[in-house]
C-alpha positions in Angstrom: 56.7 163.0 143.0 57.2 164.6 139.4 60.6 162.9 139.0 59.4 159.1 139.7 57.2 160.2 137.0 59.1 161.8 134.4 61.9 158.9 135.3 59.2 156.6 134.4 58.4 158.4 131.0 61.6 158.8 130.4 62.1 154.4 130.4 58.8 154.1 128.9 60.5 156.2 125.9 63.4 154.8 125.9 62.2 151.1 125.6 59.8 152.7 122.8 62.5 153.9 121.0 64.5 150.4 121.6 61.0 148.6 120.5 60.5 150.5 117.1 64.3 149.9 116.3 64.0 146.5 116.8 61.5 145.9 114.3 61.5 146.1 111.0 62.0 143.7 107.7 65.0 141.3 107.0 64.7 143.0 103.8 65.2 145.9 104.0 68.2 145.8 106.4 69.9 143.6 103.6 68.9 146.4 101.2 70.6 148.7 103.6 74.1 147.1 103.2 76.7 148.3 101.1 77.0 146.4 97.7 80.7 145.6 99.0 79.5 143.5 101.5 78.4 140.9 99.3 80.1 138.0 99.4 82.9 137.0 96.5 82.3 135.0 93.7 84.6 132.2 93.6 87.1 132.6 91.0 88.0 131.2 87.3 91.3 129.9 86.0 91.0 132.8 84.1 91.2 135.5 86.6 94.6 134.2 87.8 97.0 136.1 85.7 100.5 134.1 84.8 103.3 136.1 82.9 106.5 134.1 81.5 107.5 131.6 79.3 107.6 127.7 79.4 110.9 126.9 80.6 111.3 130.2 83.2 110.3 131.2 86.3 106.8 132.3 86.0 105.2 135.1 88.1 101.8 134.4 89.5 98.9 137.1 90.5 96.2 135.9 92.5 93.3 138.4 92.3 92.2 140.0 95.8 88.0 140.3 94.6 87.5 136.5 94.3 87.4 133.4 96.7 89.6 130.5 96.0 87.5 127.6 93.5 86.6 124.6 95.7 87.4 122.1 92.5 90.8 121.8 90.5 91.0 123.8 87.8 93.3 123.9 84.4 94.4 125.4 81.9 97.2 124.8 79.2 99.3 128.6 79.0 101.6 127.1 76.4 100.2 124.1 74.5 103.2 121.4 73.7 103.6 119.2 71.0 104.8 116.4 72.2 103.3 112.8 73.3 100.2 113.4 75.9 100.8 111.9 79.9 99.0 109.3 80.5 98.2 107.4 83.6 101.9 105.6 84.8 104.2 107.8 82.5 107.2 109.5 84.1 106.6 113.2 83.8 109.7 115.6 83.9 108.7 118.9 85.3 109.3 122.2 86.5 107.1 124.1 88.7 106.4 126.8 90.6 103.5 127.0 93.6 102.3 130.4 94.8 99.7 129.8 98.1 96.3 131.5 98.1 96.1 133.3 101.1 99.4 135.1 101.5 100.3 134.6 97.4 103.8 133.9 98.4 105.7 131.5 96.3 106.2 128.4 99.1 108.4 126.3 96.5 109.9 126.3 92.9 111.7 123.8 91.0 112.8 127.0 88.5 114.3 128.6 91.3 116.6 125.6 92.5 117.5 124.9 88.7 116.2 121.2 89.1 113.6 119.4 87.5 111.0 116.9 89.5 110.3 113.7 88.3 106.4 112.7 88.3 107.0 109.2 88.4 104.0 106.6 87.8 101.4 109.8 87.0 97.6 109.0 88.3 99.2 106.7 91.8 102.8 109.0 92.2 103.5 109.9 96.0 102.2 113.7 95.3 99.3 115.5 95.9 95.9 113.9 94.1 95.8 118.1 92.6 98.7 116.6 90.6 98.1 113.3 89.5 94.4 114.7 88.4 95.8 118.0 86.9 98.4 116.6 85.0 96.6 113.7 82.8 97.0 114.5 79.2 99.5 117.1 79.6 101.8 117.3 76.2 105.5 117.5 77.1 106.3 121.1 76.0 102.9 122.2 77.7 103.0 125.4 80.6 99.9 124.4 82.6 98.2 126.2 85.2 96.6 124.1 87.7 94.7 125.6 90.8 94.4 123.0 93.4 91.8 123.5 96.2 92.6 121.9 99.8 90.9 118.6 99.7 93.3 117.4 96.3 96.2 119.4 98.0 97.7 118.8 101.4 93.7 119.7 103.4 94.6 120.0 106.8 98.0 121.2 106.0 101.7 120.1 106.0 105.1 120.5 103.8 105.1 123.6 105.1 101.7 124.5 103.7 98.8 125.8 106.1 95.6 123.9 106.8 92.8 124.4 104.2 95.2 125.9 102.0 94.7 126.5 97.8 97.5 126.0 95.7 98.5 127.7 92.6 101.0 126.0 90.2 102.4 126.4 87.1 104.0 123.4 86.1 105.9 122.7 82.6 105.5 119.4 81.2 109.6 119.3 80.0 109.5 115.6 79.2 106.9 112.9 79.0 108.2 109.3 79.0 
């Protein structure tokens, strides 16, 4: 008879044991977790680092310790002087688009030696990332534009994957 007893204290501990665990505040268990558990802070335009000069190939470094922005950002690296883009100009470019979650280049005009023609900027066939990142650009202007998925191609395509953020750099080499 002593071991159907000490198997019952035995349970009895164990769901104890299993009880006490259990409980305890929401709190502290978040206190408990390591500060690297955190979730990321979206990134700034400014933590994308772009080296190069207007007219090359640029190289493009995505930082690992951010997430991707959920709105378009911009930023002029090289500030132009020529006439500014506005909505229905012609817009000669050059780009070059590095994807977020691999940061592989996917396509660049630099490397194939050929411009792109914007044509009727603000309503052209491309991306909205595009014909809202490129308003105002001065031809002789390097811009940076990060493009999150909903301006870009959302539930993907042209060889980009679904809910994918872009990252171009795209120089403004005539404005007409």
């Amino acid at each position: 008879m002593q071991i159907p007893a000490r198997l019952a204290a035995a349970a009895l501990l164990s769901l104890a044991v299993l009880a006490t665990s259990a409980c305890g505040d929401s709190d502290e268990k978040a206190s408990d977790q390591p500060a690297g558990d955190a979730p990321a802070a979206e990134c700034t335009i400014d933590d994308i680092a772009v080296e190069g000069d207007f007219g090359s190939a640029p190289t493009i470094t995505i930082p690992d310790d951010c997430t991707p922005p959920s709105t378009l950002l911009s930023k002029d690296l090289v500030t132009g002087s020529g006439p500014a883009a506005e909505a229905g100009d012609t817009v000669e470019t050059n780009y070059h688009l590095v994807t977020w979650s691999d940061k592989q280049v996917l396509d660049s005009s630099f490397e194939r030696g050929q411009t792109f023609p914007l044509e009727n900027l603000g309503s052209a066939p491309v991306i909205d990332g595009w014909n809202q990142g490129l308003i105002g650009v001065q031809e002789g202007t390097r811009r940076l534009l990060v493009i999150p998925p909903d301006l870009g191609y959302g539930q993907g395509g042209n060889g980009v994957a679904p809910d994918e953020t872009l990252v171009f750099v795209v120089d403004a080499v005539s404005v007409s």
